[in-house]
ZADO-1210 file (C-alpha; in nm, 4 decimals, padded with zeros to 6 digits):
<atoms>
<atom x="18.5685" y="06.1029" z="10.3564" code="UNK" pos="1"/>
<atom x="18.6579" y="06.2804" z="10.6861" code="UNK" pos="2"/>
<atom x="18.6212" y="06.6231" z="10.7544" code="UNK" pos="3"/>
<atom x="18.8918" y="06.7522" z="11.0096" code="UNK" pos="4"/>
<atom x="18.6588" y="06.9485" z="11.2492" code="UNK" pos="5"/>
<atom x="18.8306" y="07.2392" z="11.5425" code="UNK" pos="6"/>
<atom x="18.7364" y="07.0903" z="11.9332" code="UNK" pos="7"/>
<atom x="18.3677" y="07.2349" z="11.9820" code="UNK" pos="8"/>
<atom x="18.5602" y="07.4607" z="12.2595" code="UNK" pos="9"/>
<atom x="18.7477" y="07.6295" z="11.9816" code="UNK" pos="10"/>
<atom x="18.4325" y="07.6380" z="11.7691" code="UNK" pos="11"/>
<atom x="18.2443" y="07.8104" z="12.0250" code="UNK" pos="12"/>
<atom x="18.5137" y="08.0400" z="12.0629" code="UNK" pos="13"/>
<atom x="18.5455" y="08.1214" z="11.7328" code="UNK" pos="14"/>
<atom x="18.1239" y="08.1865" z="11.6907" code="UNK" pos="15"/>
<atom x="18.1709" y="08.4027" z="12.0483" code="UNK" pos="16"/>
<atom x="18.4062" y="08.6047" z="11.8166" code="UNK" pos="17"/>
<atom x="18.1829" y="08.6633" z="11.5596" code="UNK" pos="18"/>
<atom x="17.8507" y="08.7461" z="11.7174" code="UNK" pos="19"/>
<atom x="18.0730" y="09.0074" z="11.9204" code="UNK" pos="20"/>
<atom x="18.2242" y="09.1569" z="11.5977" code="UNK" pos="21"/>
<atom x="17.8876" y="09.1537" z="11.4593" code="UNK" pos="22"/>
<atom x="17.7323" y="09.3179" z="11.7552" code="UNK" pos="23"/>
<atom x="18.0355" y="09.5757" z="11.7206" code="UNK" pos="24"/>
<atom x="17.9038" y="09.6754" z="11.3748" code="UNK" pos="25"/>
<atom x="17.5463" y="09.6831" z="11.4593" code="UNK" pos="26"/>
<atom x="17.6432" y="09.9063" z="11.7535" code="UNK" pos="27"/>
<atom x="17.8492" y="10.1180" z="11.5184" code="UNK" pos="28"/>
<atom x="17.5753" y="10.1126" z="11.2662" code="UNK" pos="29"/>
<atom x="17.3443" y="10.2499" z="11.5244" code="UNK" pos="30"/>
<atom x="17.5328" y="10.5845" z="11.5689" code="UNK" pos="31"/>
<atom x="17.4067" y="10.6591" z="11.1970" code="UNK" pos="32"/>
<atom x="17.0607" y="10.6144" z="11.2713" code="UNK" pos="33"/>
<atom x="16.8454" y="10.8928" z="11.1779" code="UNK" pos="34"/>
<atom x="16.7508" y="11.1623" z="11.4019" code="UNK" pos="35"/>
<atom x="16.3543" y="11.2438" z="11.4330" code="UNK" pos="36"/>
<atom x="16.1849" y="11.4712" z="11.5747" code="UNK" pos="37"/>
<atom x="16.0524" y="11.3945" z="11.9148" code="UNK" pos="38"/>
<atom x="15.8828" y="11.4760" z="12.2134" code="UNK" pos="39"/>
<atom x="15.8953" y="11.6818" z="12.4926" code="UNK" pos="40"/>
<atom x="15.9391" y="11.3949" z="12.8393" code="UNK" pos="41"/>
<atom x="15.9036" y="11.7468" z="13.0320" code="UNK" pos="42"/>
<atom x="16.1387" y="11.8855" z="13.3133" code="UNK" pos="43"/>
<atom x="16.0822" y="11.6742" z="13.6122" code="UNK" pos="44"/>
<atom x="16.0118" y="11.3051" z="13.6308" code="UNK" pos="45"/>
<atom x="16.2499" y="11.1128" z="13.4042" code="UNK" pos="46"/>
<atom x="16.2803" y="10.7979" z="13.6297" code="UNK" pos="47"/>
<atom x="16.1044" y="10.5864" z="13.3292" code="UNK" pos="48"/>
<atom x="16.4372" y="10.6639" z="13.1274" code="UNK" pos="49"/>
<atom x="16.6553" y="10.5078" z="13.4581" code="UNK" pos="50"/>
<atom x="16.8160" y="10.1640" z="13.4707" code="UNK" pos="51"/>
<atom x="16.6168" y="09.9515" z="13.7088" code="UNK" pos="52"/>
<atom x="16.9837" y="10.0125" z="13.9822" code="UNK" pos="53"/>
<atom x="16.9380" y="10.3609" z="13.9621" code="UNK" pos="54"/>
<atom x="16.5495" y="10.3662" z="14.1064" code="UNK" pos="55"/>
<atom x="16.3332" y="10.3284" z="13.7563" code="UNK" pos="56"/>
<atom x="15.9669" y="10.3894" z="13.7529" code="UNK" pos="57"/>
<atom x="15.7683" y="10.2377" z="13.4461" code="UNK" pos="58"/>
<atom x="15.5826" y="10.4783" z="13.2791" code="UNK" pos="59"/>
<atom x="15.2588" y="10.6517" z="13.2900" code="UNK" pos="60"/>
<atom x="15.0007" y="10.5314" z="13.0873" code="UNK" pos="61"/>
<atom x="15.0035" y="10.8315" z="12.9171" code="UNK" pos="62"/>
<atom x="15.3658" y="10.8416" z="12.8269" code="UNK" pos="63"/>
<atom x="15.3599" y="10.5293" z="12.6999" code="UNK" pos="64"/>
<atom x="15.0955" y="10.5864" z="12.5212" code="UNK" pos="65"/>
<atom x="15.2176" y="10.9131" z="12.3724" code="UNK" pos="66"/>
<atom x="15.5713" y="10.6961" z="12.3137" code="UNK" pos="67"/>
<atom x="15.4432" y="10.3979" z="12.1741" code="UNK" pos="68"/>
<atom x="15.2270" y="10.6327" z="11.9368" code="UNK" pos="69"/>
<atom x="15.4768" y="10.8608" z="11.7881" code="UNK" pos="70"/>
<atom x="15.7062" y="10.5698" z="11.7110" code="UNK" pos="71"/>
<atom x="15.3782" y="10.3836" z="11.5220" code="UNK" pos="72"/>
<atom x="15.3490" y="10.7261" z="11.2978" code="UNK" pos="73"/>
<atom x="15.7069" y="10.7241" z="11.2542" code="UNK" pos="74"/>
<atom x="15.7282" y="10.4143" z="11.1494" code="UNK" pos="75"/>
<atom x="15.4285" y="10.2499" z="10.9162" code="UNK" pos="76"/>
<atom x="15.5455" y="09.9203" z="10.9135" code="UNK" pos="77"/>
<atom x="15.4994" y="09.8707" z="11.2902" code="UNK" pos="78"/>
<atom x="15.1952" y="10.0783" z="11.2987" code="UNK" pos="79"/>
<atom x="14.9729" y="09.8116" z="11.4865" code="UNK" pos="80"/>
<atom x="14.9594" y="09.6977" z="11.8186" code="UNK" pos="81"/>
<atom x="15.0301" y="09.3593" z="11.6887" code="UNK" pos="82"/>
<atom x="15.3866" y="09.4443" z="11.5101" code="UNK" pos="83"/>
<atom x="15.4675" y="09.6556" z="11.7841" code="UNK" pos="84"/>
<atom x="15.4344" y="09.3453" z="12.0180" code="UNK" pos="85"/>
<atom x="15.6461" y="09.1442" z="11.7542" code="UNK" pos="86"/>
<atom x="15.8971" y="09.3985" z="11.7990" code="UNK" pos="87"/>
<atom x="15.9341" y="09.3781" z="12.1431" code="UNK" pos="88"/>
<atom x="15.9291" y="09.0350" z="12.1688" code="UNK" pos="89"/>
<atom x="15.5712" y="09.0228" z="12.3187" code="UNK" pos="90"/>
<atom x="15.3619" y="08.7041" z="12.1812" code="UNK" pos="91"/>
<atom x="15.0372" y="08.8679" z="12.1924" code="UNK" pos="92"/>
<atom x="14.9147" y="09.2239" z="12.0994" code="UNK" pos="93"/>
<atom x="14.6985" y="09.2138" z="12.3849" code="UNK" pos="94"/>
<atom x="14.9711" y="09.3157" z="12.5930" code="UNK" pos="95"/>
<atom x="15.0766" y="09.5679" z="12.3809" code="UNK" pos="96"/>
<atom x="14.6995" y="09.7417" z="12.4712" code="UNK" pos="97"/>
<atom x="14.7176" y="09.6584" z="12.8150" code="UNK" pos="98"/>
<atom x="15.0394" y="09.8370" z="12.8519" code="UNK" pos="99"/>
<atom x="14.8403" y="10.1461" z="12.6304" code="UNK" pos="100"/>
<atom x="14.5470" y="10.1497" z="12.8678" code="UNK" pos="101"/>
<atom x="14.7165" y="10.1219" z="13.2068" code="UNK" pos="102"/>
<atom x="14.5800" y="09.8021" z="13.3076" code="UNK" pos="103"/>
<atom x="14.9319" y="09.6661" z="13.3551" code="UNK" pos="104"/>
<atom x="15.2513" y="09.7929" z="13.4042" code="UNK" pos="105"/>
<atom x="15.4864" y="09.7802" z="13.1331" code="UNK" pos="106"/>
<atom x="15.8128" y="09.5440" z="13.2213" code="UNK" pos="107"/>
<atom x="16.1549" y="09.7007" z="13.2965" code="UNK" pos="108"/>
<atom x="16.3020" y="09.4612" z="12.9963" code="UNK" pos="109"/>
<atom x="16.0578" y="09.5073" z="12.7228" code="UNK" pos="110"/>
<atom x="16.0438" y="09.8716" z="12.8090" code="UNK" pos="111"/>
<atom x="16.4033" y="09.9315" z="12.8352" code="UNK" pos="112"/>
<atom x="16.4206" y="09.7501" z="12.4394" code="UNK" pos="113"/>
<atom x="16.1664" y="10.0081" z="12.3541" code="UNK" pos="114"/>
<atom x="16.4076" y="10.2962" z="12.4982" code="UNK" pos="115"/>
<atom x="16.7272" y="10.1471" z="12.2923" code="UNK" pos="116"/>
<atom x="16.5128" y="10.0908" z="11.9752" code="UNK" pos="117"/>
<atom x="16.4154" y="10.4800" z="11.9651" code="UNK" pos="118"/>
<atom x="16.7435" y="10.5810" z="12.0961" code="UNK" pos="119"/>
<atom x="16.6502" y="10.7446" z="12.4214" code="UNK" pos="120"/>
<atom x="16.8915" y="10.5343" z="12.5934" code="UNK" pos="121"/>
<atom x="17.2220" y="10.3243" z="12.5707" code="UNK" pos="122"/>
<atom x="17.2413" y="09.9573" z="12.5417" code="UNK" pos="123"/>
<atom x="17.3457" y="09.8261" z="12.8069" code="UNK" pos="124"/>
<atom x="17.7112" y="09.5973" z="12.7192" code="UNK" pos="125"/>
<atom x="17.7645" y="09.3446" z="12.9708" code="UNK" pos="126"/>
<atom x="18.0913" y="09.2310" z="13.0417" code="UNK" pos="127"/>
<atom x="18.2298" y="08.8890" z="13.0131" code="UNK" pos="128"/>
<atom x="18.4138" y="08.7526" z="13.3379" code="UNK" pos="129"/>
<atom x="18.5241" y="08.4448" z="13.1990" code="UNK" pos="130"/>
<atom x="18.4929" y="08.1429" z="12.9639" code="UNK" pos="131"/>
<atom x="18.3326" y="07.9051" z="13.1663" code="UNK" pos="132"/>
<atom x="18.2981" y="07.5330" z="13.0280" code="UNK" pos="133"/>
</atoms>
């Protein structure tokens, strides 16, 4: 038995397609997100909610700390330090704390995925120059 299979350039083409149109639903999904109430950032520093191009600052400690806190009341299921690190693609909770405590700085990545996930800021859609093989 043979099974006629597309050249693997056509099947990659053809999974590019349909990760985008999936990532065009999730994106459009996201717009219906609920809206909660938040906090108040205050008037004058808001260069932890800047792309890394346009001069971003990580966070205080005790933003973060505030942040990371109301989203953990918000939402139960990610109420430890542990799922919170899972969310963010950290391997180790430890980090998570770290970040809490101000003995490290919190990443521009993992705290720009914290910004998109509570809807503070954009994601970022990259464009695609060319199919390179």
């Amino acid at each position: 038995m043979e099974i006629p299979l597309p050249p693997i350039e056509e099947q990659q083409a053809i999974i590019f397609k349909e990760a985008t149109e999936a990532g065009i639903k999730q994106l459009q999904a996201n717009l219906a997100a609920p809206v909660l109430p938040g906090l108040i950032d205050g008037p004058l520093d808001r260069s932890h909610l800047l792309r890394l191009e346009e001069g971003w600052e990580p966070p205080s400690k005790d933003l973060l700390d505030a942040y990371f806190k109301h989203f953990q009341k918000a939402f139960p299921e990610y109420g430890t330090d542990a799922k919170l690190a899972k969310l963010l693609g950290l391997s180790s909770d430890r980090r998570v704390r770290e970040y809490k405590q101000g003995r490290s700085k919190i990443p521009y990545g993992i705290w720009r995925r914290f910004l998109v996930l509570t809807g503070r800021v954009p994601q970022d859609i990259i464009p695609v120059l060319a199919f390179m093989a």
